[in-house]
C-alpha positions as CSV (number, residue, x, y, z in Angstrom):
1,X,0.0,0.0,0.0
2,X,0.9,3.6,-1.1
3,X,0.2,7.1,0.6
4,X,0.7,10.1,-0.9
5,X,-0.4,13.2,0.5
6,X,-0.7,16.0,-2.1
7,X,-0.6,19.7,-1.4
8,X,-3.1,21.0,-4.1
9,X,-6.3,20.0,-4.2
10,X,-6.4,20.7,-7.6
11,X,-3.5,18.3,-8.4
12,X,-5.3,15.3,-6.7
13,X,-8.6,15.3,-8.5
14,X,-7.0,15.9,-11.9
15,X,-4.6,13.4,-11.5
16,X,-7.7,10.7,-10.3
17,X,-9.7,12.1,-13.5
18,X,-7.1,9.8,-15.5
19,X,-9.5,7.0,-14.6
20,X,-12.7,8.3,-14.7
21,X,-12.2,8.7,-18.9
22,X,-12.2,5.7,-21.1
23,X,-8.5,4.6,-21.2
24,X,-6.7,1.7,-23.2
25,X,-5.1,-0.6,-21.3
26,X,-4.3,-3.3,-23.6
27,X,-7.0,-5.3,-23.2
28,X,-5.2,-6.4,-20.2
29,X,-7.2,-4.7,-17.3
30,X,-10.6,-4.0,-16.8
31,X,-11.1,-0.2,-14.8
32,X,-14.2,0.1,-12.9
33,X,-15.6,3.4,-10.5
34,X,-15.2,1.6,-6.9
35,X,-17.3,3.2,-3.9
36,X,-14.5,3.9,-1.1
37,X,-13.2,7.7,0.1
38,X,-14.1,10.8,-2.2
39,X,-13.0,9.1,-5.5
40,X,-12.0,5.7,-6.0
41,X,-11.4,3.2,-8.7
42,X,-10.2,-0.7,-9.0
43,X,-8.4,-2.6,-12.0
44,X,-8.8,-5.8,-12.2
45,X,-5.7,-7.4,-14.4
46,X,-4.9,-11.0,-15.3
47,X,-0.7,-9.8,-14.5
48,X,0.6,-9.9,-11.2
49,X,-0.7,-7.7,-9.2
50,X,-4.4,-8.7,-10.5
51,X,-6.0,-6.2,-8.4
52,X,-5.3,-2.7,-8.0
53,X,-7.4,0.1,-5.8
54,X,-6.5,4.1,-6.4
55,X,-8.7,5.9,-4.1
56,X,-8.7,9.8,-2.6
57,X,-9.2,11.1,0.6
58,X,-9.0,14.6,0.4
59,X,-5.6,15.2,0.1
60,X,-4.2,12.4,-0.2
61,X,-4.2,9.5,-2.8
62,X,-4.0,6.0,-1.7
63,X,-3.0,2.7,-3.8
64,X,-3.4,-0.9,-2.7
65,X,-2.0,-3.7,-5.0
66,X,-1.9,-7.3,-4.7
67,X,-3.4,-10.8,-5.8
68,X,-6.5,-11.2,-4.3
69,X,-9.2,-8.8,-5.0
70,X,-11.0,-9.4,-1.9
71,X,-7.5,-8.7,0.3
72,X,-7.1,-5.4,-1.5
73,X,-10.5,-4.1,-1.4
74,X,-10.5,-5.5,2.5
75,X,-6.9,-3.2,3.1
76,X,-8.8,-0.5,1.5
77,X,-11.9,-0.2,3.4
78,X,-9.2,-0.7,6.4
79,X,-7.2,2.1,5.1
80,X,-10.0,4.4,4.6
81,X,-11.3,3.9,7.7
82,X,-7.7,4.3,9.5
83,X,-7.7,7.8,7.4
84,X,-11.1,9.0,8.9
85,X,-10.5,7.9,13.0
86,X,-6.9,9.7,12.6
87,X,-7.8,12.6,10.4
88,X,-5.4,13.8,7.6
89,X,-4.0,16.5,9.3
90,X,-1.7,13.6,10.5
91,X,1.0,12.2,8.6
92,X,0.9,8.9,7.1
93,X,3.9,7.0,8.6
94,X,5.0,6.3,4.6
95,X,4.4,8.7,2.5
96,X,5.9,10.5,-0.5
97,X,5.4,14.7,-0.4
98,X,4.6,16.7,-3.7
């Protein structure tokens, strides 16, 4: 799992617009809307790393990866959860500034 919290606002939501548009992926991944923090989306993929969730939270972008779709969507309701009780004024212990 990735955190990154981003200072503009702005910045956030237009990068997370990438995958509300129709996108190519080489037939390789299907990208769905996925109900979880302000904005959220899952890729399902027959690679490694079959199942990818980008979500946002305010400021702050969060990615879980892995095998099993039902442990990443379960790390991201955890995560989102974890965001809310701690509030984002706090730090994420890892994560990347921008």
């Amino acid at each position: 799992m990735d955190i990154y919290r981003i200072k503009s606002l702005d910045e956030v939501t237009g990068w997370m617009a990438q995958f509300a548009r129709p996108r190519q992926t080489g037939g390789r991944c299907q990208v769905e809307p996925y109900p979880i923090g302000d904005e959220g989306y899952l890729y399902k993929c027959p690679t490694s790393y079959k199942s990818l969730v980008y979500f946002r939270k305010g400021h702050l972008i969060v990615h879980v990866k892995g095998d099993s779709e039902m442990i990443v969507q379960r790390f991201a309701r955890y995560s989102v959860r974890l965001l809310a009780t701690t509030g984002q004024q706090t730090k994420p212990k890892y994560a990347a500034q921008y």
